[in-house]
C-alpha positions as CSV (number, residue, x, y, z in Angstrom):
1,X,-11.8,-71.2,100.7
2,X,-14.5,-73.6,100.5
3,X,-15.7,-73.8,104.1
4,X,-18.8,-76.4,103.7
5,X,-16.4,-78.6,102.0
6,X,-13.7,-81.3,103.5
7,X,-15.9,-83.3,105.5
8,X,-15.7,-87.5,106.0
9,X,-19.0,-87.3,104.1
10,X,-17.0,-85.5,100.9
11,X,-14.2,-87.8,101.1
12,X,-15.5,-91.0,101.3
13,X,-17.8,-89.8,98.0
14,X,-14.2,-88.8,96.4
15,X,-12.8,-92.9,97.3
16,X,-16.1,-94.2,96.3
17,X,-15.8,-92.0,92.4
18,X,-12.5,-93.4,92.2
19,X,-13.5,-96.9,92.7
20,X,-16.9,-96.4,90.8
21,X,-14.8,-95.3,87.7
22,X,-12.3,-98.6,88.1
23,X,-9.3,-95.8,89.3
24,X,-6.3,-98.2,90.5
25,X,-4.8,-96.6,93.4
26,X,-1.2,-96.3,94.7
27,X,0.9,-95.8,97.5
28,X,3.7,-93.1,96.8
29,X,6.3,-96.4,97.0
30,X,3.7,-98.8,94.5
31,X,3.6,-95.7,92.2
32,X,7.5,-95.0,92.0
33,X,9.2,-98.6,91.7
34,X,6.5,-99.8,88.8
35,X,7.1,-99.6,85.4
36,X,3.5,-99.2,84.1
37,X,0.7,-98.1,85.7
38,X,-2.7,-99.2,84.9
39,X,-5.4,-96.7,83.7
40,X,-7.0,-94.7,85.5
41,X,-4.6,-94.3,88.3
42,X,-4.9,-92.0,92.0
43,X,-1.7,-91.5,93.7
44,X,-3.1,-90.7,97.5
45,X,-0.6,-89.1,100.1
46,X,-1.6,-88.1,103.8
47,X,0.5,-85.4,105.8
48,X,-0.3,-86.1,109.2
49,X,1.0,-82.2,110.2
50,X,-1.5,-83.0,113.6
51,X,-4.7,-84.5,114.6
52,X,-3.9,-88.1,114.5
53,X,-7.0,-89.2,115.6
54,X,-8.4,-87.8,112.7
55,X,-6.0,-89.8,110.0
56,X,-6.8,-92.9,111.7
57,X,-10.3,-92.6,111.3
58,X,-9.4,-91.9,107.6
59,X,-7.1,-94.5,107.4
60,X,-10.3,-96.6,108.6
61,X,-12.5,-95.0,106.0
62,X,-9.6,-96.0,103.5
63,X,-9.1,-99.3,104.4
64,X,-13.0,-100.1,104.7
65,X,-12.8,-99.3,101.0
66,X,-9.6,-102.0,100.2
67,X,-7.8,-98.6,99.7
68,X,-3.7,-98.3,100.3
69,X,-2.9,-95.0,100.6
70,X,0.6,-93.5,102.0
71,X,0.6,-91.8,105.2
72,X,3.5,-89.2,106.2
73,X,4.3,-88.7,109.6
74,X,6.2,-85.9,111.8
75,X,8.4,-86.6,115.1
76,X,5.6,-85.1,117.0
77,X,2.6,-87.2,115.5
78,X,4.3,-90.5,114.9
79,X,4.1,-93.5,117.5
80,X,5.5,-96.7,117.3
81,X,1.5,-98.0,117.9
82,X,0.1,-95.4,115.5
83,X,2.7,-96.8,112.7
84,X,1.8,-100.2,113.2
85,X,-1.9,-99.7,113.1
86,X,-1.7,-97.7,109.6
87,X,0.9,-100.9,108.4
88,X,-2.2,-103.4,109.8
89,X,-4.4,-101.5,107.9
90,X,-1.9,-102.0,104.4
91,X,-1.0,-98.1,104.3
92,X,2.5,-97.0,103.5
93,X,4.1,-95.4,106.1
94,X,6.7,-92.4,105.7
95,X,8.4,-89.7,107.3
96,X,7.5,-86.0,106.9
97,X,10.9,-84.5,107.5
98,X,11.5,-80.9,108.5
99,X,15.4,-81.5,109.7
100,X,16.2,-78.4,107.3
101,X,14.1,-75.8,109.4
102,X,14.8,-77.1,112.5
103,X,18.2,-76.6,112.7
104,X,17.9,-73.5,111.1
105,X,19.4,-74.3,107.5
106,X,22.5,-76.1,109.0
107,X,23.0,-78.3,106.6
108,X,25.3,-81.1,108.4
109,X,23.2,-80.9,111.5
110,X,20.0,-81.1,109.4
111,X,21.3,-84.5,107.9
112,X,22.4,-85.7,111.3
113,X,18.8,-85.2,112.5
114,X,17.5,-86.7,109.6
115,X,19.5,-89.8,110.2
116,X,18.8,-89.7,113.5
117,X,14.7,-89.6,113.2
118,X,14.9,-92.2,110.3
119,X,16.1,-95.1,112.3
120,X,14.5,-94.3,115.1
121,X,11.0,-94.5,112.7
122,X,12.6,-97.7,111.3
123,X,12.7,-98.9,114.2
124,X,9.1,-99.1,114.1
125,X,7.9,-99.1,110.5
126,X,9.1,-100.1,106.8
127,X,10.5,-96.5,105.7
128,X,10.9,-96.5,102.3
129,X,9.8,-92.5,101.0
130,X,9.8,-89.1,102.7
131,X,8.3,-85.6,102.0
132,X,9.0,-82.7,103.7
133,X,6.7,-80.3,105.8
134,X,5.7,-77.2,104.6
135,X,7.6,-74.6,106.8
136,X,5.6,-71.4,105.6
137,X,6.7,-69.2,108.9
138,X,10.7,-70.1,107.8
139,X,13.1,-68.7,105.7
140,X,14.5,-72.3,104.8
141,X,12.5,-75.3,103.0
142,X,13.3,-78.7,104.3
143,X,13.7,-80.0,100.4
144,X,16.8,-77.9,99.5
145,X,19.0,-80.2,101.8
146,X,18.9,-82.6,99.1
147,X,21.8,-81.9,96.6
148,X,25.4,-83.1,95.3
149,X,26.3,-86.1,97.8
150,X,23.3,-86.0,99.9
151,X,21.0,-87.4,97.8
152,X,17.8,-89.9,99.6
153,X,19.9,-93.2,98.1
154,X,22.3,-92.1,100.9
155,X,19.5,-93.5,103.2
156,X,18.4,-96.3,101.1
157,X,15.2,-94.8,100.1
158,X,13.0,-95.4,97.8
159,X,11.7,-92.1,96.8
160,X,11.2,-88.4,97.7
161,X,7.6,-87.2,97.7
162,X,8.2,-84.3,95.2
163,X,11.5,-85.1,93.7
164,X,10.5,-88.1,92.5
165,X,7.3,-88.2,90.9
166,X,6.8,-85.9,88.0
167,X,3.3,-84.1,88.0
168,X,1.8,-81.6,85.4
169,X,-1.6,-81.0,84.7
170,X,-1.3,-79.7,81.2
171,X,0.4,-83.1,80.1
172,X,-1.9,-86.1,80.0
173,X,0.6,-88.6,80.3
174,X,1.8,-86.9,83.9
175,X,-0.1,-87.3,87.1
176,X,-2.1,-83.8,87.8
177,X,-1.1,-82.6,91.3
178,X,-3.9,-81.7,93.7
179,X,-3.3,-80.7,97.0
180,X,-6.5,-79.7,99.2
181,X,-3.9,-76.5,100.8
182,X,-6.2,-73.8,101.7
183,X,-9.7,-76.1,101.4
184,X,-9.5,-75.1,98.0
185,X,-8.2,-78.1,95.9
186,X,-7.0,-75.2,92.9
187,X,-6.1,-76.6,90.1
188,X,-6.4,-76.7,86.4
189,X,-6.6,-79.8,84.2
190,X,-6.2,-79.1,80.9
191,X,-8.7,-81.5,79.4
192,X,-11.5,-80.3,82.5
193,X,-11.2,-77.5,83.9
194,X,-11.0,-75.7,87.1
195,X,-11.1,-77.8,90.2
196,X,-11.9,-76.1,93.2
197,X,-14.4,-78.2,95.4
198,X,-14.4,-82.2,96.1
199,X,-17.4,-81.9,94.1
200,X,-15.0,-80.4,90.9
201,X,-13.0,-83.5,91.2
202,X,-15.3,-86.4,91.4
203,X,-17.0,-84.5,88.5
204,X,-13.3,-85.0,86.5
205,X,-13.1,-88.2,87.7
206,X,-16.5,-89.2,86.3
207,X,-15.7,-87.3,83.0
208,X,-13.3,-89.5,81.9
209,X,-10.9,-87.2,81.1
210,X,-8.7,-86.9,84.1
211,X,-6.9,-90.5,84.1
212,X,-3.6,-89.3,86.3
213,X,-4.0,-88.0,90.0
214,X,-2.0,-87.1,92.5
215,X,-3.9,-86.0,95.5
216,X,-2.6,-84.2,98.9
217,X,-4.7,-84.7,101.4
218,X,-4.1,-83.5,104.8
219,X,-6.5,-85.3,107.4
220,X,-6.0,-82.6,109.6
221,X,-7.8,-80.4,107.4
222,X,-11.2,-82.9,107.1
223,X,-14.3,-82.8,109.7
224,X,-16.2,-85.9,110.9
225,X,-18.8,-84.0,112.0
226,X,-20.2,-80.1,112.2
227,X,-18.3,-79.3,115.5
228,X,-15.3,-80.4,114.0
229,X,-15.9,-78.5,110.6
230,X,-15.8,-75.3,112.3
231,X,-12.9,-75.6,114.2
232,X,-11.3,-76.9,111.1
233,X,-12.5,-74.0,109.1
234,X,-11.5,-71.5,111.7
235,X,-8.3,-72.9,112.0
236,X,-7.2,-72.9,108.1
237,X,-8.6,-69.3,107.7
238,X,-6.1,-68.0,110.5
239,X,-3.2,-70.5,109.5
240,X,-3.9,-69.5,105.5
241,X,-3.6,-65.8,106.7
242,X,-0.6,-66.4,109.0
243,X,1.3,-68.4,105.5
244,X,0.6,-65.3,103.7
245,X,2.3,-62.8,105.6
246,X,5.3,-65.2,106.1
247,X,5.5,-65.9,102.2
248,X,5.5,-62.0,101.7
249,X,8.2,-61.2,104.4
250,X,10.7,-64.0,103.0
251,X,9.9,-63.3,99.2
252,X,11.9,-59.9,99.9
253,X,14.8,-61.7,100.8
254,X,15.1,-64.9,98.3
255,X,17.2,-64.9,95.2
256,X,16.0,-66.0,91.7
257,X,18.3,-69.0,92.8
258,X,15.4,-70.1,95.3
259,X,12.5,-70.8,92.3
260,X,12.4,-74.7,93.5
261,X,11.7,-74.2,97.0
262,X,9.1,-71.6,96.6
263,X,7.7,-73.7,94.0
264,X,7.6,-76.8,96.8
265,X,6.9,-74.9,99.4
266,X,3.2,-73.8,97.5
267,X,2.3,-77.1,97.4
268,X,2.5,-78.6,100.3
């Protein structure tokens, strides 16, 4: 856990490498519904778990920049006034479903939520792709209610966060995942190396070796200044600690018929 690390300071260094090395960047809708992408590309996606004063100062920092990036937003952090703002600003807005958990693993009454917190969102915004929220303290994972019949074209939607975008970082014509879970960015690029630190990835970026991204950033987990930074730190530290225990007590009970939700669940 890299605990001076994730500050505004960091991250508008990260946008600023991007641009500096002429990276295109796309929203999780752009990236899905082209045929070609130009070279280098960044895929961007925000989960707005909390602090939403936080990713609209990003959003800000992003837009400053000419950056679109997609933002993914919960029941409880979504506004009709938020939305439009990010929309303004020419982010993507999405939902960050977790209609699985919350019922339980019901799986009628997770779609009838799910339905139910789409239009209201649509209402509101242009939904077009959802992702699911990380449920680390629950047995279920809100991506396995997608299957046979239920599939997202059901709600005309454009795209699934996971399910539809193919990452690998051992394939050079695949975006490489990185997700900033646990203030450790932890990944391997094949033609790189290890990527731990912001630092490790503007350094990959620069390199000219790492022409595919797919970053998850969680504003929530980012400072604006040194007060900030240790609440943030203190709060990953306990909620990293709490996800461990959970993953442990619910690995005793999961069949090797689970290996795609464990999978997702690690990356978000």
């Amino acid at each position: 856990m890299n605990v001076s690390d994730f500050t505004f300071d960091h991250y508008g260094r990260l946008l600023d490498a991007a641009l500096d090395n002429d990276y295109t960047f796309y929203t999780v809708e752009e990236y899905v519904t082209r045929a070609e992408h130009d070279d280098p590309h960044i895929v961007v996606r925000h989960d707005v778990d909390r602090k939403v004063a936080t990713a609209r100062a990003m959003a800000h920092v992003e837009a400053g920049r000419g950056i679109s990036t997609t933002y993914y937003f919960r029941t409880s952090t979504f506004s009709p006034e938020v939305a439009a703002e990010f929309e303004e600003l020419g982010h993507e807005v999405g939902y960050h479903y977790e209609d699985f958990v919350k019922t339980r693993g019901d799986f009628e009454a997770a779609h009838e939520r799910f339905a139910r917190n789409l239009d209201e969102f649509r209402e509101h915004a242009d939904i077009a792709t959802i992702c699911p929220h990380g449920s680390p303290l629950s047995p279920h994972h809100n991506l396995d209610m997608w299957h046979g019949e239920y599939g997202i074209d059901r709600y005309d939607l454009t795209a699934e966060a996971y399910l539809s975008v193919d990452t690998a970082s051992d394939d050079p014509e695949k975006p490489s995942y990185v997700s900033d879970t646990g203030r450790d960015w932890a990944t391997t690029i094949a033609d790189f190396g290890r990527i731990s630190t912001t630092d490790d990835l503007i350094a990959a970026m620069e390199s000219g070796t790492c022409d595919r991204l797919y970053l998850l950033v969680h504003p929530g987990r980012w400072s604006r200044n040194p007060a900030e930074q240790v609440q943030r730190v203190a709060w990953d530290v306990a909620a990293e600690a709490g996800k461990s225990v959970a993953k442990g007590a619910h690995a005793l009970g999961r069949s090797s018929g689970d290996w795609i939700s464990r999978a997702m669940r690690d990356r978000v």
